[in-house]
N, C-alpha and C positions, 0 to 999 in steps of 0.2 A: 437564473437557473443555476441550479446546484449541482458537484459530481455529486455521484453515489457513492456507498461505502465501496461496492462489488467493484467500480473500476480504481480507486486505488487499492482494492487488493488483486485484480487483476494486473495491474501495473507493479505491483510486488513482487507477482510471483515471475513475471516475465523477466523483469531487472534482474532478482534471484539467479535464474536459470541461467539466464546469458552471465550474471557474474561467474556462478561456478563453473561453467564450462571454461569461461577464458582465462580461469584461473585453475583447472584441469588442463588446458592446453599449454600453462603457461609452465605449470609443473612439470610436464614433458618435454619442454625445452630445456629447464634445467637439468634434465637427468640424461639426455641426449649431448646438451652442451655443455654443463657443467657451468652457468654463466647465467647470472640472474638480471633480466633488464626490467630498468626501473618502470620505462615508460606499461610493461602490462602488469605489473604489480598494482601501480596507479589504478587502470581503469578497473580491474580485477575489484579491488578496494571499494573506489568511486560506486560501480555498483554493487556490489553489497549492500554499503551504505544508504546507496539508493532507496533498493528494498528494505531495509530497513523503516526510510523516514515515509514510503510508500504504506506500509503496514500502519505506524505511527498515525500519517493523514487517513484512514482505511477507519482505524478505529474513534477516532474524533466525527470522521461524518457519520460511522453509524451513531455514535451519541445523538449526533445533534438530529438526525433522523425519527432516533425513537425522542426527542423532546417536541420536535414536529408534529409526532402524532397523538402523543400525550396532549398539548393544546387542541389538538384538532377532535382528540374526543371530549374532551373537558365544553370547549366549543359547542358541541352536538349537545350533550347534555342539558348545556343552559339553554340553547334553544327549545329544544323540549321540556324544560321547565316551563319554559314563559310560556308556551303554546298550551301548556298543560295536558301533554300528549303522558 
């Protein structure tokens, strides 16, 4: 069994979200504190990144989806030739 395209771009956009906010929230510590901590730059970053490679895998399985279905009509076809439908 294969994911779909739809849950890694679901998973993109979730990583997405939650990265900008913690790096909205991270932003507001620095203006409040004046004091940049590495450790929520990191994860800030880490997901981004995420979404990123999330979108990346998102568009690889829709490929391999539509070459899926492209054999699968090619498939029917030949059946129907040989049946002489």
């Amino acid at each position: 069994m294969r994911i779909k395209s739809g849950v890694f771009y679901w998973l993109s956009v979730a990583s997405g979200a939650v990265g900008m906010l913690y790096a909205l929230g991270f932003a507001g510590s620095i203006e409040a504190l004046g004091v940049i901590s590495d450790t929520d730059f990191i994860i800030a970053m880490v997901l981004l990144l995420l979404a990123l490679f999330f979108a990346q895998l998102g568009d690889h399985a829709a490929e391999r989806e539509k070459q899926h279905i492209g054999l699968a009509v090619t498939e029917d076809r030949e059946e129907n030739a040989r049946r002489g439908a």
